[in-house]
C-alpha positions as CSV (number, residue, x, y, z in Angstrom):
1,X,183.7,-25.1,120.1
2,X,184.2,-27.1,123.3
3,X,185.9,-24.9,125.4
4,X,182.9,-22.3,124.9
5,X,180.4,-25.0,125.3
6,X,182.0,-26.5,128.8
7,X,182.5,-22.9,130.2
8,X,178.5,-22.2,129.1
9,X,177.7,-25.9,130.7
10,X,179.5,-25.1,134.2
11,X,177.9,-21.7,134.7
12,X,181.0,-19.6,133.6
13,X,183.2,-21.1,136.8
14,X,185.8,-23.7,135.4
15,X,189.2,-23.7,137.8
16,X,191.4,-26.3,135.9
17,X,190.8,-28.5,132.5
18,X,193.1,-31.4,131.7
19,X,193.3,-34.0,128.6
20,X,195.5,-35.9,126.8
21,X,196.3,-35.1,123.5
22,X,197.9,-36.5,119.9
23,X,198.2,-33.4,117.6
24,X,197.5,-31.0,120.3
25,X,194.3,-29.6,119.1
26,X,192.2,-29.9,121.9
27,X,194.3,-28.9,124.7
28,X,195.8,-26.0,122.5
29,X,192.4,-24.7,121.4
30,X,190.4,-25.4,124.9
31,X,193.7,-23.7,127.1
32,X,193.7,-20.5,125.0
33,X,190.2,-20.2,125.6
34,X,190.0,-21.0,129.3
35,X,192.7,-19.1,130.1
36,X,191.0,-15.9,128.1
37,X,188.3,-16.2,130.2
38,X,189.8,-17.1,133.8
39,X,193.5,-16.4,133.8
40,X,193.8,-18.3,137.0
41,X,192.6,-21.6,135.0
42,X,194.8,-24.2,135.8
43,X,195.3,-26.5,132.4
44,X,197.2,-29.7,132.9
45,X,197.9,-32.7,130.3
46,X,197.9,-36.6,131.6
47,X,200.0,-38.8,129.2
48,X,200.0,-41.8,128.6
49,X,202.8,-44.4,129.0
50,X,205.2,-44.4,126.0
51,X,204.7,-40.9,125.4
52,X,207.5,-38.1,124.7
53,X,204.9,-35.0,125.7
54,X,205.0,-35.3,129.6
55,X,209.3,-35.7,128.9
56,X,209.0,-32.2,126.7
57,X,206.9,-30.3,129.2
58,X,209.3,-31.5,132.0
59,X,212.2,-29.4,129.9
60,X,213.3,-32.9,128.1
61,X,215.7,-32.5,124.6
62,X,214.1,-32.2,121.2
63,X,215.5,-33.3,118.6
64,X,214.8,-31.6,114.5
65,X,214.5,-34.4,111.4
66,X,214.0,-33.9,108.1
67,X,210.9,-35.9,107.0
68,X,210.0,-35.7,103.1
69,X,211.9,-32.0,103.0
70,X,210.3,-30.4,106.1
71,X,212.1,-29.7,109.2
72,X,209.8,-32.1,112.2
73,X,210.4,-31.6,115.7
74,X,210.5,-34.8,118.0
75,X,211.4,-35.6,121.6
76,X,212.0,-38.6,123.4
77,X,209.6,-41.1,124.3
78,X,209.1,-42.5,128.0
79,X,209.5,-46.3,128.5
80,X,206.6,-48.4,127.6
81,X,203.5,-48.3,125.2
82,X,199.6,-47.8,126.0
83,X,196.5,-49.4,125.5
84,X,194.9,-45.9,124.3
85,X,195.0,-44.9,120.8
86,X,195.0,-41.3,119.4
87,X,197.0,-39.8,122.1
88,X,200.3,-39.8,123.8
89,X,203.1,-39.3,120.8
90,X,206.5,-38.7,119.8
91,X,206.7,-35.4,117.4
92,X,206.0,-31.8,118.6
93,X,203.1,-30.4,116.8
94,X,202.3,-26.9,115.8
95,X,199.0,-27.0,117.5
96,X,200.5,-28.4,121.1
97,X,203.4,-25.6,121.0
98,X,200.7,-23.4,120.9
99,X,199.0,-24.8,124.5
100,X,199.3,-22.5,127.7
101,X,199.8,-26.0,129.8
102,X,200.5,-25.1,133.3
103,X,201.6,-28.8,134.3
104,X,201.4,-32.7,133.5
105,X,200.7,-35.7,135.1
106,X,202.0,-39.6,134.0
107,X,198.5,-41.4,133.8
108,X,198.8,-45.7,133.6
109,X,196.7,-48.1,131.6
110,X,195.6,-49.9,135.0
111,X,194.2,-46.0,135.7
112,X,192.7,-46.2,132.7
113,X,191.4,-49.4,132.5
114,X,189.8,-49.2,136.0
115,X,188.5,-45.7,135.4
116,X,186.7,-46.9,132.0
117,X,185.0,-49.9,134.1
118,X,184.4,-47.5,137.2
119,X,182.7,-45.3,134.6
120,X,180.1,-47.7,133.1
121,X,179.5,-49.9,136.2
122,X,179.1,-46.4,138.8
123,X,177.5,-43.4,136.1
124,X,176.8,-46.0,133.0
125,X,179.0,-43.7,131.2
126,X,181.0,-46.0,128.5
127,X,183.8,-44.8,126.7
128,X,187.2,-45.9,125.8
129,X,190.4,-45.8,127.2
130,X,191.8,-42.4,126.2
131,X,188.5,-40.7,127.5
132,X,189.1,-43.1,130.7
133,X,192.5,-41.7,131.6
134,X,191.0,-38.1,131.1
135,X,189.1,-38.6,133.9
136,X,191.9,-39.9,135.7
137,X,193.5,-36.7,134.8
138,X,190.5,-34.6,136.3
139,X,190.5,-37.0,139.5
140,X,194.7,-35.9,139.7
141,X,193.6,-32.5,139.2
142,X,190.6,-31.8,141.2
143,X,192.6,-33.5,144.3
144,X,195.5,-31.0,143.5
145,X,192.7,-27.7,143.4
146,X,191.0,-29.2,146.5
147,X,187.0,-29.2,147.2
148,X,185.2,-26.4,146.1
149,X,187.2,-26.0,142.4
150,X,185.3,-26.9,138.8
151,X,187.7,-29.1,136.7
152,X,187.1,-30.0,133.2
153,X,188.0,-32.9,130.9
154,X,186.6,-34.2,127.3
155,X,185.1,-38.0,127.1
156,X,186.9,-38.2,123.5
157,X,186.2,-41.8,122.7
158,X,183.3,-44.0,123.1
159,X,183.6,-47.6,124.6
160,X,181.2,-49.4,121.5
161,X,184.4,-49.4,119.4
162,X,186.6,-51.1,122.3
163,X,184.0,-54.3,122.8
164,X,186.4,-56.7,121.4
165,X,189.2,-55.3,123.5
166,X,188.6,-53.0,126.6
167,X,185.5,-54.7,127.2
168,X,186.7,-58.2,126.5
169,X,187.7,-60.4,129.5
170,X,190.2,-62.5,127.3
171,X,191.5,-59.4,126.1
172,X,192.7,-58.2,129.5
173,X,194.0,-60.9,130.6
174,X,196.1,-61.0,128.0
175,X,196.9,-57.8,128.3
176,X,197.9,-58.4,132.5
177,X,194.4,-56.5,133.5
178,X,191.5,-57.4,135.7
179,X,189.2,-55.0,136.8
180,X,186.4,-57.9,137.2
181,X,187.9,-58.1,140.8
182,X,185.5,-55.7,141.9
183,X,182.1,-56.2,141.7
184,X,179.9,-53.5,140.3
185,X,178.6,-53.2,144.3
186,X,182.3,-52.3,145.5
187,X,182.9,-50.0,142.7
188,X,179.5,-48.2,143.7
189,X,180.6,-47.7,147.4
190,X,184.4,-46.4,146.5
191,X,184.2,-42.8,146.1
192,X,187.7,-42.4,147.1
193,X,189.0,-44.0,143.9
194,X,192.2,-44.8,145.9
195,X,193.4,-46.4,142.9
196,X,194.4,-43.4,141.1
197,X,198.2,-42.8,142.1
């Protein structure tokens, strides 16, 4: 599985892992592992704009429908919507109820956007926007464990199927983004990445 494999892969020392999530799988299956094996694991989500998770894990309401005879559980859904796909929803799932989530953090598509660009320009590393704001989520929590601490995060999409719109300069600009600012130079000598809030 993946926790396993990431726990084998950083020498049996992993301090914090955070993801997003849509069902819950990931963050349900990889928290009841790391916490198994380090107790003191911190395991944090970053959602997306437009989601209702980060609401629910802040104690927001939930609210029970019946949807084709079975009871679903739903809770409210912050303002906006996101440019990442497969993550950041409305309903409570079994699987994410299930998650040992120690805290949250509100991650933005300008985050994302300028972490996916930072990614291929900096480690050649291209993937997609939810896998982009993962790694804004590590950035938030390796700043919050302080130097020294192993965080973890998954790279769950790749950026081949976003060519027509991540990677797309008429795209973004539609969309209000324009991480072209920066040349692939400037992006090579930040190592602060101030731009994650």
């Amino acid at each position: 599985g993946t926790a396993p494999e990431a726990w084998y892969q950083a020498g049996g020392k992993v301090d914090g892992f955070v993801c997003a999530a849509g069902t819950g799988g990931t963050i349900s299956g990889c928290s009841q592992f790391f916490k198994s094996v380090n107790p003191r694991c911190q395991v944090y989500l970053i959602d997306p704009p437009g989601s209702g998770l980060r609401g629910y894990l802040l104690g927001g309401p939930v609210d029970e429908q019946d949807v084709q005879g079975t009871v679903q559980q739903f809770v409210q859904r912050s303002k906006g919507s996101s440019i990442t796909e497969g993550i950041g929803i409305g309903r409570l799932t079994r699987n994410f109820k299930l998650a040992q989530i120690d805290g949250v953090f509100a991650g933005t598509d300008d985050e994302a956007v300028e972490m996916a660009y930072h990614l291929k320009e900096v480690d050649g590393v291209l993937v997609g926007p939810s896998a982009a704001l993962n790694v804004v989520g590590a950035v938030k929590l390796a700043r919050k464990l302080g130097p020294g601490h192993t965080v973890v995060t998954v790279l769950c999409d790749s950026g081949d199927r976003y060519k027509s719109k991540l990677f797309n300069k008429e795209w973004l600009q539609a969309k209000g983004f324009n991480p072209g600012e920066k040349s692939a130079e400037t992006r090579r000598q930040d190592r602060k990445l101030d731009w994650v809030a």
